[in-house]
N, C-alpha and C positions, 0 to 999 in steps of 0.2 A: 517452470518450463513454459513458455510462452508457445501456443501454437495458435496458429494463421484460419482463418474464419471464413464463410463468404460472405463478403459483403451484404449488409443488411438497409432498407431503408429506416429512420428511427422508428414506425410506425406498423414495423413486422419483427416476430421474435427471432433472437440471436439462434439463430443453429451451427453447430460446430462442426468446421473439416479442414482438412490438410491443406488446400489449397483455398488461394482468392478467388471471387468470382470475377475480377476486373483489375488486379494488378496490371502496372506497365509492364509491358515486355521491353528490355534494354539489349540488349545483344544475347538472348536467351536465358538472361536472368530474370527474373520474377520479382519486382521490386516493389514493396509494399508499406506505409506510410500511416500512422496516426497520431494526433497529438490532441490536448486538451490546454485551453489558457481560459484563466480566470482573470478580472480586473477588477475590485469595487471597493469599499469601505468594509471595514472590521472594526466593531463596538465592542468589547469586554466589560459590561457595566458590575463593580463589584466595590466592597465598602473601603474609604480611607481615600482608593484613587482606583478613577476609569482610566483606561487602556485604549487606545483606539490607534487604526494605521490604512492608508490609501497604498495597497497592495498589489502584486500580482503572482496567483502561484500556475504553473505552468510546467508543462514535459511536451515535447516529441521525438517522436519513433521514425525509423526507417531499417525497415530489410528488406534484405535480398539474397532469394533462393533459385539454387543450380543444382542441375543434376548432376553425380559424383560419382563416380561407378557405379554399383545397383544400391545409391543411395540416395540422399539428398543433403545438401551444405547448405544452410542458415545464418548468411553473417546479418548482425543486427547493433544497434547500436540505439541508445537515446541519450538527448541533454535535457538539461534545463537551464532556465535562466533565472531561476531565483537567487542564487547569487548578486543576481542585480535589481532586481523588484522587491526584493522582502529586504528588512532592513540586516544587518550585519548579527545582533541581538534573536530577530527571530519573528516569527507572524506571533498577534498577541493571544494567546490562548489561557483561558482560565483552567487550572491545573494541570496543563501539558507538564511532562517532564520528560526527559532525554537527552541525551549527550551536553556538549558544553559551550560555553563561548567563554575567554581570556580564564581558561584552567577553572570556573566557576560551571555548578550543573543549574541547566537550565531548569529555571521553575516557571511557571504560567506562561511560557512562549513552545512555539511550535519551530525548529531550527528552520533553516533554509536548507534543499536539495543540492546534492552539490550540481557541479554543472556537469560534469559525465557521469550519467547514472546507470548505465550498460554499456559494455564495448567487450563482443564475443562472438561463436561462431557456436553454434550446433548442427551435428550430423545425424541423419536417422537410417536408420536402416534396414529395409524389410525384408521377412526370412519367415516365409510361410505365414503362420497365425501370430507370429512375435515381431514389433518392433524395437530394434534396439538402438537406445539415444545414448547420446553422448555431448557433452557439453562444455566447454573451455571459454572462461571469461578473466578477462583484466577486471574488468566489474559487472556483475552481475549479482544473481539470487538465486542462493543456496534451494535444495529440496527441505522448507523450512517454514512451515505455514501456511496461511492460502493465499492464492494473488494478495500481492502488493494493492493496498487503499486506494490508491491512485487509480489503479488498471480495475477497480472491476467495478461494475456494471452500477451495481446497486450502490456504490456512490459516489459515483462521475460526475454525479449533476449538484455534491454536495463540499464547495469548498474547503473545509476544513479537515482538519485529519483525524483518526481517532485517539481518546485519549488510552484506548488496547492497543496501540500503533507498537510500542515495544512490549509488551507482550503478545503477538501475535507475527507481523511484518518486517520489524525493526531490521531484518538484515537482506533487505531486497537492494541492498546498496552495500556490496561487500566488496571488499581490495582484494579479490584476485578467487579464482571457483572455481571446481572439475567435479562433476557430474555424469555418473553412469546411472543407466537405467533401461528397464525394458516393459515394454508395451504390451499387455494382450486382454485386449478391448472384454470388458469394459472397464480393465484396473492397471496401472501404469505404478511401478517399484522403482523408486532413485530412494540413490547417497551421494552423498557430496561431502566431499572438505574444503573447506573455508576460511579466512582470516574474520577472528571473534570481535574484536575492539571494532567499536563503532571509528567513524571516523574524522579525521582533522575537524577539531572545534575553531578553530579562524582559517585556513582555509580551504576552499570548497570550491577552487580551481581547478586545481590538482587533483593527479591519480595517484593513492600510496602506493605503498611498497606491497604490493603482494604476499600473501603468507599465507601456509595452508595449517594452522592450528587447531582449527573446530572441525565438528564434523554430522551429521544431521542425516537423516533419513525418513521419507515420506512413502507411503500407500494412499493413492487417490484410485476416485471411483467415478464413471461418468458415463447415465444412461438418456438421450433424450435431451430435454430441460434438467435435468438432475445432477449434481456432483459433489461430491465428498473428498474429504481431505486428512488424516491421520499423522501428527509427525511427531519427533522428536530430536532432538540437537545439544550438545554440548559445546557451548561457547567458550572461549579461551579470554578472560576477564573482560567482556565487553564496556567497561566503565574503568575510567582510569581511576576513579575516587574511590572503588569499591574494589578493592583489591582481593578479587577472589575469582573464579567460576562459575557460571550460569546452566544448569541444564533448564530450558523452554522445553514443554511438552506444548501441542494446539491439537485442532480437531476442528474440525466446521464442515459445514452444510449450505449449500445454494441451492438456487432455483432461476433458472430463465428461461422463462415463455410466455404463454399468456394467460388471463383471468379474462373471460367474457370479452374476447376479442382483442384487449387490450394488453400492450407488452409489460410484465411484471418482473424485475431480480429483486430476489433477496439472500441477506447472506447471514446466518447465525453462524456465530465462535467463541470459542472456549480459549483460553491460553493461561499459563501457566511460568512463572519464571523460580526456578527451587534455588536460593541460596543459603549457605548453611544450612540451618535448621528448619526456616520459615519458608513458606511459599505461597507467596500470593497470587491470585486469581483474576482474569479478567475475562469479563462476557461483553460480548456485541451481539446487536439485531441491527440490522440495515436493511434499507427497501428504496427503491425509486417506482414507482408507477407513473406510467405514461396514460393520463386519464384521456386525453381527447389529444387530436393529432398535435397540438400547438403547445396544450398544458402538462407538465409532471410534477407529482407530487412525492417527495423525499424526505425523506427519515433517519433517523440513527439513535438507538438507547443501547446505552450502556452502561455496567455495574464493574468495578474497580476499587480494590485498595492500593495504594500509591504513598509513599514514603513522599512527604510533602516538607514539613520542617521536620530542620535536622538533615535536608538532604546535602551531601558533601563528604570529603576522606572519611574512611572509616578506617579503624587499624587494622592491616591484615588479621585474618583467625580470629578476629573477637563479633563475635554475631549478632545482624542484626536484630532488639525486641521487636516483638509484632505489637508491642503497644503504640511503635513510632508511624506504623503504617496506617492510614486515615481510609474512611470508605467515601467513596464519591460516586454514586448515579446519575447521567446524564443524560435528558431528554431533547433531541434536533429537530422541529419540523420546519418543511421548505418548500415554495413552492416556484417552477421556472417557466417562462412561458418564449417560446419561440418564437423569434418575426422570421418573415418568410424567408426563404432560402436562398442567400445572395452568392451567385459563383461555385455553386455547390457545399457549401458552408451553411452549420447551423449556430447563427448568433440566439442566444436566449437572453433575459432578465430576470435574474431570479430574488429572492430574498430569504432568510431563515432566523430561525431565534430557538436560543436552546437554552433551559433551565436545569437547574442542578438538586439535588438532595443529598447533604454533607452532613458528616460527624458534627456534634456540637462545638467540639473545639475549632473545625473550621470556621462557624458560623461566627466566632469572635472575632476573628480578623476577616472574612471574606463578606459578612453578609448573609445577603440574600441574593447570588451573581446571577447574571445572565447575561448572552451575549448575542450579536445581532452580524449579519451580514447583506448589504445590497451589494449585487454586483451583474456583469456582464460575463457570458460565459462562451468559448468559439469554438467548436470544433469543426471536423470536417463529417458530410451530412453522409459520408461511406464510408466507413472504416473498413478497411482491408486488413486489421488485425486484430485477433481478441485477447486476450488474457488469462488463461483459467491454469485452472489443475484437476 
């Protein structure tokens, strides 16, 4: 569930409320606007053969809130345009996996977003100490994890996605979602049903077909800088190769405010994906620190078994060994530094490099990997929207 912030300068901590402090007013709507684009080079240095790609990953947002009876309407919508900046195949990433390209699962690439990656309205509605939300998307995300990678905080400033990304996120890009829930501060209850199967592996133009087959449930918590997250979801074969059901349990922990003056998020997660018999685990730490007005410093470790080779059709009901599942830990650091503020816009330069520790039998074909990123990073220097749960 996405709720609206007041605007912050980068340089003072994120506090959270119903309203912008500087949205446009359009004919009494409230219309409110954020986006993030990336542009630079991606290095995957790993054995037999580097990887490398002159990229762009990017999203923006816009909504706009009316008052509704004794309520409030939320339409909101965002795209992207990696469709056309990332290649067809995928940004190159050392042990990404998820979904597919030409009926093949992706291995060591990260897909591309499609280009409508929200298109929905939310209504809320206040009744004493209760608010009650309500939520209708062609695309959107499920009550199913915490904020999407992209939206939050602690790693905006950090190109790449995680390789927790489907066990944690994976369905903040869903064909079609209804969502009920209710508010009473400081903990917020949704369910939601959902369409499970990830979505079109060639194209990413396109809205599917909506379906409400999954179904998911989340308890979030949020005091201050403080907020927590509890969920769990039953997916309706999210993999077309894997011819089964998914239940994802997650769980995580944020923090956004500050350390000795200075603005801190960070976000620990847990996630879980149970098929058959086997269930494998994924942990994330992520942090961005804003050391001095101009400089932040970014982060991301994470621990992961992931089905590496061998990944592709499996026969319905025959389950998968946990011997095929590989462990991977993955250490990001990064650092981005801002030129000054053109047009109300923060351009930064950033760079990162991030090393690996793998099962032995990875080490046979991968090496010893690491991967690297310089790039330019633009947002806008007010965001009038924030992202959490």
């Amino acid at each position: 569930m996405s709720v609206v912030t007041r605007a912050q300068e980068p340089d003072q901590p994120h506090q959270h409320h119903q309203m912008a402090a500087d949205p446009a007013d359009a004919g009494g709507w409230m219309v409110m606007a954020d986006a993030n684009v990336f542009y630079g080079f991606n290095y995957q240095e790993r054995k037999f053969a580097d990887f490398w790609a002159w990229e762009s990953q990017n999203w923006g947002m816009l909504a706009a809130s009316h008052s509704a009876g004794r309520g409030q309407l939320t339409l909101h919508g965002m795209l992207s345009l990696e469709p056309f900046t990332i290649a067809k195949l995928g940004s190159p990433q050392a042990f990404q996996t998820g979904e597919s390209y030409q009926r093949a699962p992706l291995v060591n690439y990260q897909h591309p977003h499609d280009l409508f990656m929200d298109l929905g309205g939310t209504y809320r509605l206040p009744s004493g100490r209760v608010t009650y939300i309500f939520e209708a998307d062609l695309v959107g995300a499920p009550a199913l994890g915490p904020t999407g990678f992209m939206h939050r905080e602690s790693a905006r400033d950090n190109p790449e996605a995680p390789l927790t990304h489907h066990y944690l996120d994976s369905t903040h890009i869903s064909a079609g979602v209804v969502t009920g829930g209710i508010e009473i501060a400081p903990f917020t209850f949704e369910v939601s049903a959902f369409k499970g199967e990830e979505n079109d592996d060639d194209n990413r133009l396109n809205i599917q077909q909506p379906a409400l087959d999954s179904w998911s449930t989340r308890v979030s918590w949020h005091r201050g800088p403080w907020q927590a997250q509890m969920s769990g979801g039953h997916l309706k074969m999210p993999e077309w190769w894997e011819q089964t059901d998914v239940v994802r349990l997650t769980a995580s922990f944020g923090y956004d405010g500050l350390v000795k003056s200075r603005p801190l998020t960070v976000t620990a997660a847990w996630g879980q994906n149970r098929e058959y018999t086997y269930a494998p685990n994924g942990y994330l730490l992520e942090w961005d620190l804003r050391a001095t007005v101009t400089s932040t410093l970014y982060g991301r470790a994470e621990a992961v078994r992931k089905e590496i080779f061998g990944l592709g059709p499996h026969p319905p009901g025959v389950p998968i060994e946990p011997i095929v599942f590989s462990r991977i830990a993955a250490l990001t650091v990064g650092y981005l530094y801002d030129l000054p503020k053109i047009y109300g816009t923060r351009l930064g330069i950033g760079a990162d490099i991030t090393v690996y520790n793998i099962d032995q039998l990875l080490v046979e074909y991968y090496g010893s990997p690491q991967s690297y990123h310089v790039f330019l990073r633009w947002r806008p220097s007010r965001s009038s929207m924030a992202h959490m749960h």
